[in-house]
N, CA, C and O atoms as CSV, one atom per row, in Angstrom:
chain,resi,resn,atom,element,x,y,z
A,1,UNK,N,N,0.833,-1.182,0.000
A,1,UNK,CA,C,0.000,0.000,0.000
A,1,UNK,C,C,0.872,1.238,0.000
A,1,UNK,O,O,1.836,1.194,0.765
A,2,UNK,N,N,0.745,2.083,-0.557
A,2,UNK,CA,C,1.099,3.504,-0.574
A,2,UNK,C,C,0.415,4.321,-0.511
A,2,UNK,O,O,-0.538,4.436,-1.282
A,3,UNK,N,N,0.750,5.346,0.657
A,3,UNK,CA,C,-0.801,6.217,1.111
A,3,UNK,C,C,0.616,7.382,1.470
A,3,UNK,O,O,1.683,7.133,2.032
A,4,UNK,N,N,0.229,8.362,1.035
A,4,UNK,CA,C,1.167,9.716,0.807
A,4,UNK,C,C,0.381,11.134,0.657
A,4,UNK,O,O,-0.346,11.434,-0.290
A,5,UNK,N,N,0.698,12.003,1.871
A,5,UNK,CA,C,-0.003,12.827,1.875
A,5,UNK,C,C,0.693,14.066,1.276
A,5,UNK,O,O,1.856,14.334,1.578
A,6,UNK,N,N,-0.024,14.810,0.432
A,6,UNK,CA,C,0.384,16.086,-0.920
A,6,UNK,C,C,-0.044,17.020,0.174
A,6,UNK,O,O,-1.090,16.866,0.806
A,7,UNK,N,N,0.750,17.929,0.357
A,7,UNK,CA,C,0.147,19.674,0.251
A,7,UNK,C,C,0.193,20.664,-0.479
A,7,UNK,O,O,1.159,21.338,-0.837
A,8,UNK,N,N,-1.064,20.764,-0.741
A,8,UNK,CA,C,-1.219,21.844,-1.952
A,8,UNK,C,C,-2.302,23.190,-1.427
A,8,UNK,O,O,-3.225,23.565,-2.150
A,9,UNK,N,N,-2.008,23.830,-0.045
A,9,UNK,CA,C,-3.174,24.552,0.117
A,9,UNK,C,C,-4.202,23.693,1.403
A,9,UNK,O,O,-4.608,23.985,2.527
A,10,UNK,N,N,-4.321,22.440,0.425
A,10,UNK,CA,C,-5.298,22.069,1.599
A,10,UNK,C,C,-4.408,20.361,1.537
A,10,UNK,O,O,-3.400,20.402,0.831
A,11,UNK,N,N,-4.679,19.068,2.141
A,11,UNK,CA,C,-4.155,17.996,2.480
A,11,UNK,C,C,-5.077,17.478,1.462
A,11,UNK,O,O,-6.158,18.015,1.221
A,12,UNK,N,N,-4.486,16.063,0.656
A,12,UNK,CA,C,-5.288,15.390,-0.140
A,12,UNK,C,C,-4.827,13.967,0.192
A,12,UNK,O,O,-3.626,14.085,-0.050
A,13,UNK,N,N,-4.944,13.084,0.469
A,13,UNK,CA,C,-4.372,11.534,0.370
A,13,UNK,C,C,-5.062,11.177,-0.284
A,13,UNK,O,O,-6.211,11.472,-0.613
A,14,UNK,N,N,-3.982,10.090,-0.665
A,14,UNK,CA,C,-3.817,9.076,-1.963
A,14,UNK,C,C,-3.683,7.965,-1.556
A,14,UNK,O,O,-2.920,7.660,-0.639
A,15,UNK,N,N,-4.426,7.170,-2.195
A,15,UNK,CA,C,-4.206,5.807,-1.257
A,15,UNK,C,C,-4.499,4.509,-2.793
A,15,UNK,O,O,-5.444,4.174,-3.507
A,16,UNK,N,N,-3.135,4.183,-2.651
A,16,UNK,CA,C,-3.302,2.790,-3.541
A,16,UNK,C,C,-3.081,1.457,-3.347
A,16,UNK,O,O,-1.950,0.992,-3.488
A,17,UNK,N,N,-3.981,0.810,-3.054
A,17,UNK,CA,C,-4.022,-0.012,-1.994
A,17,UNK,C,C,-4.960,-1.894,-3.094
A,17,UNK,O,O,-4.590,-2.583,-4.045
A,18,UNK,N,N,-5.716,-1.902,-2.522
A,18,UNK,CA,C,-6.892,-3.123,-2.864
A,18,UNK,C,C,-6.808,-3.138,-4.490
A,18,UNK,O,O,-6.669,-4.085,-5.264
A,19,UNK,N,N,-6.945,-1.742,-4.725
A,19,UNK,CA,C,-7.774,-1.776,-5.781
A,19,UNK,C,C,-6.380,-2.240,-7.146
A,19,UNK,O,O,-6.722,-2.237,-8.328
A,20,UNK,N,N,-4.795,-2.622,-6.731
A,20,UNK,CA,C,-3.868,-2.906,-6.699
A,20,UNK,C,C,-3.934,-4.505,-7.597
A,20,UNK,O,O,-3.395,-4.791,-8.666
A,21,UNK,N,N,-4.793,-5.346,-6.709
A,21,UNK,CA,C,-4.763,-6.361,-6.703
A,21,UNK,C,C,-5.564,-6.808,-7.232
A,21,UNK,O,O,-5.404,-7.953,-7.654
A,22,UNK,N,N,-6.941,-6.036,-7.486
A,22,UNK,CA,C,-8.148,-5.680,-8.241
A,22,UNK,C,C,-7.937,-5.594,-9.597
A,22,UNK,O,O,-8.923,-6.101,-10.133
A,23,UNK,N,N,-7.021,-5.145,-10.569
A,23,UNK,CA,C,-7.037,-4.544,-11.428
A,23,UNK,C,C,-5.458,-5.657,-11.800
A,23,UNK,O,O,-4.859,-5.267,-12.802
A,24,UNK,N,N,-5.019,-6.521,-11.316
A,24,UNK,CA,C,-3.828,-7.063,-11.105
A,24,UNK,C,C,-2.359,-6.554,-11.327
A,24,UNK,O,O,-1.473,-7.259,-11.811
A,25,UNK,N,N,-2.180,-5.132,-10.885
A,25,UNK,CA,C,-1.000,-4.952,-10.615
A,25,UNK,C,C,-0.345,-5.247,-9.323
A,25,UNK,O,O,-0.670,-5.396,-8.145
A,26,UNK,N,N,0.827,-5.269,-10.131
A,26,UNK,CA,C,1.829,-5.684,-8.811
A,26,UNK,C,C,1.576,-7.129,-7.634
A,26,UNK,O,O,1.978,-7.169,-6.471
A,27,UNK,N,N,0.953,-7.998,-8.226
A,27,UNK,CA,C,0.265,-9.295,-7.802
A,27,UNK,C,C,1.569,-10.084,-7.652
A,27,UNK,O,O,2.154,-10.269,-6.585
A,28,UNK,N,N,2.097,-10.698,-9.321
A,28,UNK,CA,C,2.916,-11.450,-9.197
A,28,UNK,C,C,4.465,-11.272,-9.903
A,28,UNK,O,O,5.556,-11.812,-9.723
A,29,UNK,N,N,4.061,-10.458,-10.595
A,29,UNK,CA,C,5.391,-9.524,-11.655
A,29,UNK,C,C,5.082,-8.197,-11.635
A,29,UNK,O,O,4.075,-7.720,-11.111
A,30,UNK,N,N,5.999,-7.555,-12.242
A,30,UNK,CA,C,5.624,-5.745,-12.103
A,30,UNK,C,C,4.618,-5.448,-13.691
A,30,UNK,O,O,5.024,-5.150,-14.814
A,31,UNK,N,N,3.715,-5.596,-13.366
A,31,UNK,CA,C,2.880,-5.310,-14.256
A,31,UNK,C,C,2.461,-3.952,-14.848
A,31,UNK,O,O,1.744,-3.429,-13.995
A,32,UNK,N,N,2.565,-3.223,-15.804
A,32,UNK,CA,C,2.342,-1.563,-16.149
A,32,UNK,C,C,1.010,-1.557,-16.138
A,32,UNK,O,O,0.155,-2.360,-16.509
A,33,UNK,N,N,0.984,-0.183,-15.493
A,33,UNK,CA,C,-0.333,0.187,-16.037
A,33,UNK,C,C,-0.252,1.751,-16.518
A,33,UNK,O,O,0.620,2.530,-16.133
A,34,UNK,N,N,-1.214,2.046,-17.345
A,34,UNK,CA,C,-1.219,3.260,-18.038
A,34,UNK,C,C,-2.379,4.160,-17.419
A,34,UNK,O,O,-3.561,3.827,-17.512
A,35,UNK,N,N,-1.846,5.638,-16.607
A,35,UNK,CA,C,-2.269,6.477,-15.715
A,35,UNK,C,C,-3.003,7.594,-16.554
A,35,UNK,O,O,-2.573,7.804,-17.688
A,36,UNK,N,N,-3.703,8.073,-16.252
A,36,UNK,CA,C,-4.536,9.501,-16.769
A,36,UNK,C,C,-4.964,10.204,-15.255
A,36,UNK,O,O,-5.819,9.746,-14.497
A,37,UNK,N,N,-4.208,11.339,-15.039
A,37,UNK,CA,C,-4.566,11.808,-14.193
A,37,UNK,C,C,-5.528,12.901,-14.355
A,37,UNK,O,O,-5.449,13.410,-15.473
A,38,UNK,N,N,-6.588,13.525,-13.434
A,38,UNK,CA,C,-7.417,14.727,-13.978
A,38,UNK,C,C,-7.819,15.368,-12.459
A,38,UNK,O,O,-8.442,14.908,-11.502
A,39,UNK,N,N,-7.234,16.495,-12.688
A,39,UNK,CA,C,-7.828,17.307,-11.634
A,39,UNK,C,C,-7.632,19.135,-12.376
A,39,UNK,O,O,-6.999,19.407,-13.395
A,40,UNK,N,N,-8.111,19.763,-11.809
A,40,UNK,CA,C,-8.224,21.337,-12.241
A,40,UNK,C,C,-7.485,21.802,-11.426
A,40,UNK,O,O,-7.455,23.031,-11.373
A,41,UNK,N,N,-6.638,21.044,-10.511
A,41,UNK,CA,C,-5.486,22.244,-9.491
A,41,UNK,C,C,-4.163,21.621,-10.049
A,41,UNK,O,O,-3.833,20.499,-9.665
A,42,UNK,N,N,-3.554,22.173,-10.761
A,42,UNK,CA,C,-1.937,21.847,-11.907
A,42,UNK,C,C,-1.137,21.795,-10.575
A,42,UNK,O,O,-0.643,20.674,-10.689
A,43,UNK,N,N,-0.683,22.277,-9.381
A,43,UNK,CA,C,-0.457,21.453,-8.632
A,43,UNK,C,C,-0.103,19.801,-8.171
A,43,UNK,O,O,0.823,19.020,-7.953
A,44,UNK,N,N,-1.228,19.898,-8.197
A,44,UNK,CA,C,-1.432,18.585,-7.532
A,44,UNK,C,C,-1.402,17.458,-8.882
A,44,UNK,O,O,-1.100,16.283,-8.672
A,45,UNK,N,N,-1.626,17.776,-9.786
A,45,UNK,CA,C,-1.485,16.936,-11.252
A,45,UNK,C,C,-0.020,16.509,-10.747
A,45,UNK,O,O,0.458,15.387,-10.580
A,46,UNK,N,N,0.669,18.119,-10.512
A,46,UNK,CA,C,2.281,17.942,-10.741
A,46,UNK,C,C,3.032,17.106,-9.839
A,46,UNK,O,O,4.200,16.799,-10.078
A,47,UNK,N,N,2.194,16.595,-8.456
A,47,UNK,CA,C,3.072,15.988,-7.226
A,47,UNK,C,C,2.815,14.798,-7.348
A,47,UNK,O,O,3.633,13.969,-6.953
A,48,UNK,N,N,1.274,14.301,-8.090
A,48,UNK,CA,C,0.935,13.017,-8.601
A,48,UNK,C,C,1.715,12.447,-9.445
A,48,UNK,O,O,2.152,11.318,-9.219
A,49,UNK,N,N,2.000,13.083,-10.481
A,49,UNK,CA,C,3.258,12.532,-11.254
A,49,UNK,C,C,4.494,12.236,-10.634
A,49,UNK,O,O,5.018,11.122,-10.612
A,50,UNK,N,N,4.959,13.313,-10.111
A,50,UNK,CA,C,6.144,13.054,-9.377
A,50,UNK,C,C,6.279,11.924,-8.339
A,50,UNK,O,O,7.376,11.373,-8.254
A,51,UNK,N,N,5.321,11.546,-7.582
A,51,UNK,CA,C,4.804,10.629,-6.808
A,51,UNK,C,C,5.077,8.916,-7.803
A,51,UNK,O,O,5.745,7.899,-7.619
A,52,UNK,N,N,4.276,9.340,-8.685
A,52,UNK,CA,C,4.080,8.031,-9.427
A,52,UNK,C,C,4.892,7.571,-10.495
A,52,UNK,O,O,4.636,6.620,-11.233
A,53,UNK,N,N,6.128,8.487,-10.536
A,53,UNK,CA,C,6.950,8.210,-11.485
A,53,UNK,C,C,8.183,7.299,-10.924
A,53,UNK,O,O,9.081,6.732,-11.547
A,54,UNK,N,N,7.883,7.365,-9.399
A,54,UNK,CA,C,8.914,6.423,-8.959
A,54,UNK,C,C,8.531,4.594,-8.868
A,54,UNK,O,O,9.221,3.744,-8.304
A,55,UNK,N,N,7.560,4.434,-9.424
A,55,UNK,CA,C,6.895,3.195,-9.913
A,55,UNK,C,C,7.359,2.985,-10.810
A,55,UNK,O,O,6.708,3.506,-11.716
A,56,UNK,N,N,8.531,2.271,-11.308
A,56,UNK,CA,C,8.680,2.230,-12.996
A,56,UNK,C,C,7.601,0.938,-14.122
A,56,UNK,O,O,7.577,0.518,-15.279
A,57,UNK,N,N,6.781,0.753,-12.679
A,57,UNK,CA,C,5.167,0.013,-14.167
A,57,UNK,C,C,4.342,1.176,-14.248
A,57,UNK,O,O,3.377,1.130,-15.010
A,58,UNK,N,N,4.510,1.960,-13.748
A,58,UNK,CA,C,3.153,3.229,-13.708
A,58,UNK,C,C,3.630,3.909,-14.943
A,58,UNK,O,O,4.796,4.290,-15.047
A,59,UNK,N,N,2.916,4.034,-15.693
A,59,UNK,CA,C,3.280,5.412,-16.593
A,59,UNK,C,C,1.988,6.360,-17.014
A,59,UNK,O,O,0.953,6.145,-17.645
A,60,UNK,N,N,2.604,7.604,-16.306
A,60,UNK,CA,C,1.490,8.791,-16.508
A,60,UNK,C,C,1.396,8.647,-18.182
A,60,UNK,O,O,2.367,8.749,-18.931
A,61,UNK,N,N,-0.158,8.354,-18.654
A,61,UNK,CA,C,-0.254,8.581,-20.102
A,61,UNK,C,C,-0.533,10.218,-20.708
A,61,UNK,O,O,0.014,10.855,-21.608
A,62,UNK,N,N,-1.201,10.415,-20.138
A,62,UNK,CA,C,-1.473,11.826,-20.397
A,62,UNK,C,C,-1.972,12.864,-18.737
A,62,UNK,O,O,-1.503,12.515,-17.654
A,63,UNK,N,N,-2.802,13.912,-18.834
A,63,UNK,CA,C,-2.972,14.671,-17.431
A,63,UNK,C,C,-4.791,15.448,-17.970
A,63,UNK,O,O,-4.866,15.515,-19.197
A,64,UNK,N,N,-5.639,15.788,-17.490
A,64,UNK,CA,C,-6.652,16.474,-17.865
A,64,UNK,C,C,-7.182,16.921,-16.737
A,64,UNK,O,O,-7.433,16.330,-15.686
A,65,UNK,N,N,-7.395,18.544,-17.212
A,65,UNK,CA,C,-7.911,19.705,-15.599
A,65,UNK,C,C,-9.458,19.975,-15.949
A,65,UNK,O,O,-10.060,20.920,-15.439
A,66,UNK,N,N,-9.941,19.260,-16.674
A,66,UNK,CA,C,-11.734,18.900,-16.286
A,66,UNK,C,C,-12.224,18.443,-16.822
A,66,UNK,O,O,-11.607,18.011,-17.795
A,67,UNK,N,N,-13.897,18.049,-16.742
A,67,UNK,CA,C,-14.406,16.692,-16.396
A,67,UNK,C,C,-14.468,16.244,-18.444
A,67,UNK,O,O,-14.498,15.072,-18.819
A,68,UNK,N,N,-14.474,17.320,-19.339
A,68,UNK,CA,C,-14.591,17.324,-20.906
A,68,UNK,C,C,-13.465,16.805,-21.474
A,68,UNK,O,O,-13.441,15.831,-22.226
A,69,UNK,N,N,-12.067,17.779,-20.937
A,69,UNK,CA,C,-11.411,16.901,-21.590
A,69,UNK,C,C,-10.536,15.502,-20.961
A,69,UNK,O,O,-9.629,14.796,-21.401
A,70,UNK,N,N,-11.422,15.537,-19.575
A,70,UNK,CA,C,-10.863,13.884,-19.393
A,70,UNK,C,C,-11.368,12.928,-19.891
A,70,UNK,O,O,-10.817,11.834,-19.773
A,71,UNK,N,N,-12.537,13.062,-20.577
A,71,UNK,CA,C,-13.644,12.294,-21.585
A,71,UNK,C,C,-12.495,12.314,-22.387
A,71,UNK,O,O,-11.832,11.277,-22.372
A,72,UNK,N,N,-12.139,13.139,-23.010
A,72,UNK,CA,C,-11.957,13.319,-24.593
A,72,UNK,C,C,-10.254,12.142,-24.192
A,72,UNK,O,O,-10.186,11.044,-24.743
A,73,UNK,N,N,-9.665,12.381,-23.705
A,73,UNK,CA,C,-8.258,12.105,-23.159
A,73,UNK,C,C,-8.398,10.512,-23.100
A,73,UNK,O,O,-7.821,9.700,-23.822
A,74,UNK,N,N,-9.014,10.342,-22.398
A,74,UNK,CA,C,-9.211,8.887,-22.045
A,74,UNK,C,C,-10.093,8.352,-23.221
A,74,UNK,O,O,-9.549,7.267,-23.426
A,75,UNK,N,N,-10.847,8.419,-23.881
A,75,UNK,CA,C,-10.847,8.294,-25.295
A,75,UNK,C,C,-9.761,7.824,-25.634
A,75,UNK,O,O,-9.628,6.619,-25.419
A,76,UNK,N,N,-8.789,8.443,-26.170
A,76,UNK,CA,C,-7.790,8.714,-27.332
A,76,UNK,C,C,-6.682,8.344,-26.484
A,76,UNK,O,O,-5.785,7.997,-27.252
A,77,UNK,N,N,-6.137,8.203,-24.828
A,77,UNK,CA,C,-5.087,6.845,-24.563
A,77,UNK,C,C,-5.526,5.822,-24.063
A,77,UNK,O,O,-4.741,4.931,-23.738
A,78,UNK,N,N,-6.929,5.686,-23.870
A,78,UNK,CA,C,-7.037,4.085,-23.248
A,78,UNK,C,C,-6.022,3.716,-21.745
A,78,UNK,O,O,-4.999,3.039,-21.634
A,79,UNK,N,N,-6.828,4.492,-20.719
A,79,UNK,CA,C,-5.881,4.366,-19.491
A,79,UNK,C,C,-6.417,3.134,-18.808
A,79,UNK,O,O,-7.584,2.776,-18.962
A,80,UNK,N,N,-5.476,2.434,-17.987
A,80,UNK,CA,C,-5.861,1.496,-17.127
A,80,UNK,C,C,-6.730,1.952,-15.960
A,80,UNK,O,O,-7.840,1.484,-15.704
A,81,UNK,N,N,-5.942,3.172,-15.096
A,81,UNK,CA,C,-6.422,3.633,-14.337
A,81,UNK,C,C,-6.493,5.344,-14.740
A,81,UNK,O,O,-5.809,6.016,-15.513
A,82,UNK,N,N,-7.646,5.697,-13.840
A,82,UNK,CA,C,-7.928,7.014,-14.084
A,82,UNK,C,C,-7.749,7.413,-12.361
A,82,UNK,O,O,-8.360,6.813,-11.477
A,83,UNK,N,N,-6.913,8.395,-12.153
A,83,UNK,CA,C,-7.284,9.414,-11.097
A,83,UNK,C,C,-7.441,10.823,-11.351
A,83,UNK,O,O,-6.919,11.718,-12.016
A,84,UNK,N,N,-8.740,10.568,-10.230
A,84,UNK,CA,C,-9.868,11.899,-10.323
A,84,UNK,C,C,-10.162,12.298,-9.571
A,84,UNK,O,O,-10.505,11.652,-8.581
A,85,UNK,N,N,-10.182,13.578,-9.639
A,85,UNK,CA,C,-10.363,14.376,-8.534
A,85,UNK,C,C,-11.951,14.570,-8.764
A,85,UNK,O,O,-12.393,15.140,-9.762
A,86,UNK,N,N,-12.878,13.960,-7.594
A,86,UNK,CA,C,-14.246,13.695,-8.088
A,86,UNK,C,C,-15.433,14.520,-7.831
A,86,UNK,O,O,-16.576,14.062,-7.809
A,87,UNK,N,N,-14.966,16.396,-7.537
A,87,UNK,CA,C,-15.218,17.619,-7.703
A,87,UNK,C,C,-14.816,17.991,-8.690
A,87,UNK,O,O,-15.155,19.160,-8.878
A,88,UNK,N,N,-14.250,17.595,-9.449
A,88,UNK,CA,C,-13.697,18.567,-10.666
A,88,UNK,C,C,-15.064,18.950,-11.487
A,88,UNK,O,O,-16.079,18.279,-11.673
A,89,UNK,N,N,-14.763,20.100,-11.854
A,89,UNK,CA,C,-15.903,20.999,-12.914
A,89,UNK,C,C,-15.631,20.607,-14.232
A,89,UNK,O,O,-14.578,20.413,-14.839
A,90,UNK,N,N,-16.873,20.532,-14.555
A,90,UNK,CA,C,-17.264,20.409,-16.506
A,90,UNK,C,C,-16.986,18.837,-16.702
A,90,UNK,O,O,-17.118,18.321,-17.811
């Protein structure tokens, strides 16, 4: 589990945990998965990456700051996982 707390203004945790084993990474080999992150505070996009780049199966595919063009984004890379910030506008 990795649970890491960002400050950006206000505290956000991150917690990647179950859903790990769910989705079968990191089970029995280092398995990649392909990231789309989306939030509207560029911040916190920026510490998520940085965070998750020290995973070398994680790879940030792309980044989207609201709710249109994370549609459109995830469309067009086909992410494994999506993190979302699940206030984000539009």
């Amino acid at each position: 589990m990795i649970s890491v707390d960002i400050i950006c203004g206000c505290t956000t945790q991150l917690r990647v945990d179950s859903w790990r084993a769910s989705v079968g990474i990191g089970t029995t080999s280092m398995e990649e998965a392909r990231i789309l992150v989306v939030d509207d505070y560029a911040p916190w996009r920026t510490q998520v990456r940085s965070l998750l780049k020290a995973r070398p199966e994680w790879h940030i595919v792309d980044e989207a700051a609201n709710g249109q063009e994370a549609v459109e984004k995830a469309a067009d890379v086909q992410p494994d996982i999506i993190l979302l910030d699940v206030t984000i506008p539009g």
